[in-house]
C-alpha positions as CSV (number, residue, x, y, z in Angstrom):
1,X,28.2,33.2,-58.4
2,X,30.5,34.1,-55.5
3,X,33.0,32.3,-53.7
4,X,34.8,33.7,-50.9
5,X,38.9,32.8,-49.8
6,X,40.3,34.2,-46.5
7,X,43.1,37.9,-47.5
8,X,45.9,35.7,-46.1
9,X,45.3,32.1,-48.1
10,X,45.0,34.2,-51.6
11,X,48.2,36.3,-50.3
12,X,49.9,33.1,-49.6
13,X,49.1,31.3,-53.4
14,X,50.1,34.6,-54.7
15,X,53.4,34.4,-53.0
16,X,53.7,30.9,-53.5
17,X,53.0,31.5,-57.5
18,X,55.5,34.8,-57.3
19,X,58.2,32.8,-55.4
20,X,58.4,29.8,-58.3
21,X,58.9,31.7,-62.0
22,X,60.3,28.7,-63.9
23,X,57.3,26.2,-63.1
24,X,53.9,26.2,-62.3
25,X,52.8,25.6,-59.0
26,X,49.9,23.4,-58.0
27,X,47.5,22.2,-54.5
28,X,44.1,21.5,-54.3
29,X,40.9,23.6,-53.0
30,X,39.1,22.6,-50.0
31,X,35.5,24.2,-48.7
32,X,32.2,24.6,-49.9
33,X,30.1,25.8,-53.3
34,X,30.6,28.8,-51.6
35,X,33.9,29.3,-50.0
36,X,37.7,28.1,-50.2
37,X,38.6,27.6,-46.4
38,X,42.1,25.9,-47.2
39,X,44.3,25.4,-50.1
40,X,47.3,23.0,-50.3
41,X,50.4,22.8,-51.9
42,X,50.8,19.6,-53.4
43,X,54.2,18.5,-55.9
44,X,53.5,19.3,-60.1
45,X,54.4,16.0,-61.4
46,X,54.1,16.8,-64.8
47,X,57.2,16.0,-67.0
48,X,57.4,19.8,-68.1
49,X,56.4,21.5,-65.1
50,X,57.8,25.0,-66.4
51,X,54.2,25.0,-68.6
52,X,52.1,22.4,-67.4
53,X,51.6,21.0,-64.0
54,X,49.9,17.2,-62.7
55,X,48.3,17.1,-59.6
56,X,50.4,14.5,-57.6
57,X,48.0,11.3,-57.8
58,X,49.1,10.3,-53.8
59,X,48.0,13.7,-52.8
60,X,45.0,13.5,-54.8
61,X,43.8,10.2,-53.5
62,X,44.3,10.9,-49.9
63,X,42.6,14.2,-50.2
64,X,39.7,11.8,-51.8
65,X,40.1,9.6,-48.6
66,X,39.9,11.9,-45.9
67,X,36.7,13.6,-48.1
68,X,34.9,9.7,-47.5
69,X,36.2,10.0,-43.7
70,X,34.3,12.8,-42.8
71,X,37.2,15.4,-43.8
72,X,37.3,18.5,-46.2
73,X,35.5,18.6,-48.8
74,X,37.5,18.9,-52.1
75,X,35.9,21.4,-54.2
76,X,39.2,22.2,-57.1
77,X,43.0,22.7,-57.1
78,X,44.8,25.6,-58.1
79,X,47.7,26.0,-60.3
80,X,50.0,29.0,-61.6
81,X,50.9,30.1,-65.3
82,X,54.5,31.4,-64.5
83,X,54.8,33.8,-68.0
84,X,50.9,33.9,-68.4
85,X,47.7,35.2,-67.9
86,X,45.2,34.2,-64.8
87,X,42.9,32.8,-67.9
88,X,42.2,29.0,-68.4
89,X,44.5,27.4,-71.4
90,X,43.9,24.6,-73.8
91,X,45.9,22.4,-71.9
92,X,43.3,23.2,-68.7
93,X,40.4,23.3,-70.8
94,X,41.1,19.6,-72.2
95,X,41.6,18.3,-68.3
96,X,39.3,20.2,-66.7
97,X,36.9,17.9,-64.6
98,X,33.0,19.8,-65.0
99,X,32.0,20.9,-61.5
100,X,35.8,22.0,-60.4
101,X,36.7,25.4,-59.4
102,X,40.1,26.2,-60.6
103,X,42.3,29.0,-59.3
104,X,44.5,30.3,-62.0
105,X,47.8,32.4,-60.8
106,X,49.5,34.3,-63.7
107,X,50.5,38.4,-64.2
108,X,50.2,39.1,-60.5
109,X,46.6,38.1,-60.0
110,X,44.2,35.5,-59.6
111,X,41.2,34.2,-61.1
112,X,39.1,31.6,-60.2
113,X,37.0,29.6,-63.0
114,X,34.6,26.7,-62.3
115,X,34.5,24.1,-65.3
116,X,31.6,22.9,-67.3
117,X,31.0,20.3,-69.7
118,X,32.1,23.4,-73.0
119,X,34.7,25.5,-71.1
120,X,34.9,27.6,-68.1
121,X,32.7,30.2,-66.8
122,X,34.1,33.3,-64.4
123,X,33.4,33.1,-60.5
124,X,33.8,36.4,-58.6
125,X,36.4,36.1,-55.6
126,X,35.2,37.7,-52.4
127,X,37.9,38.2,-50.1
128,X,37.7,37.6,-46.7
């Protein structure tokens, strides 16, 4: 599987994830089973957001809102791993949410992950 993300979005969460080095950065996916046509930066309201991050639950509902509206679909979130790999952790694998795609920022790059009921599985990135 494929899933394509506009040049400047990705350069954007890889600034974004380049610019913050003492916390993880987080937002949510919007777009189809094929294709991320906007991603937003939302506020990591975890306790210890230099290795974890929490979606903030007021951005997360209201995405869910406008999605019942007639808005964008919410397809994942994406999040950084400030002195790690691009490669799902325990901590993600416990929360992950089966269906999700999950962009994952770390070492300069980013992979993108949809999760299933026993782990993650790869998704190629076609740029845009």
């Amino acid at each position: 599987m494929t899933v394509s993300i506009a040049r400047d979005c990705l350069a954007s969460l890889l600034g974004e994830a380049a610019a913050s080095p003492e916390r993880e950065i987080c937002g949510l996916l919007f777009g189809s089973a094929e294709r991320i046509d906007a991603a937003i930066a939302t506020i990591n309201v975890a306790p210890h957001s230099e290795d974890e991050f929490e979606i903030d639950p007021a951005a997360l509902i209201a995405a869910h809102r406008a999605e019942r509206a007639g808005g964008p679909r919410l397809i994942g979130h994406y999040h950084s791993h400030p002195s790690g790999s691009a490669h799902p952790s325990a901590r993600d694998a416990a929360a992950a949410q089966p269906g999700r795609l999950w962009l994952i920022l770390g070492g300069g790059e980013a992979m993108l992950w949809r999760a299933g009921a026993t782990g993650f599985t790869p998704v190629s990135i076609a740029i845009r």
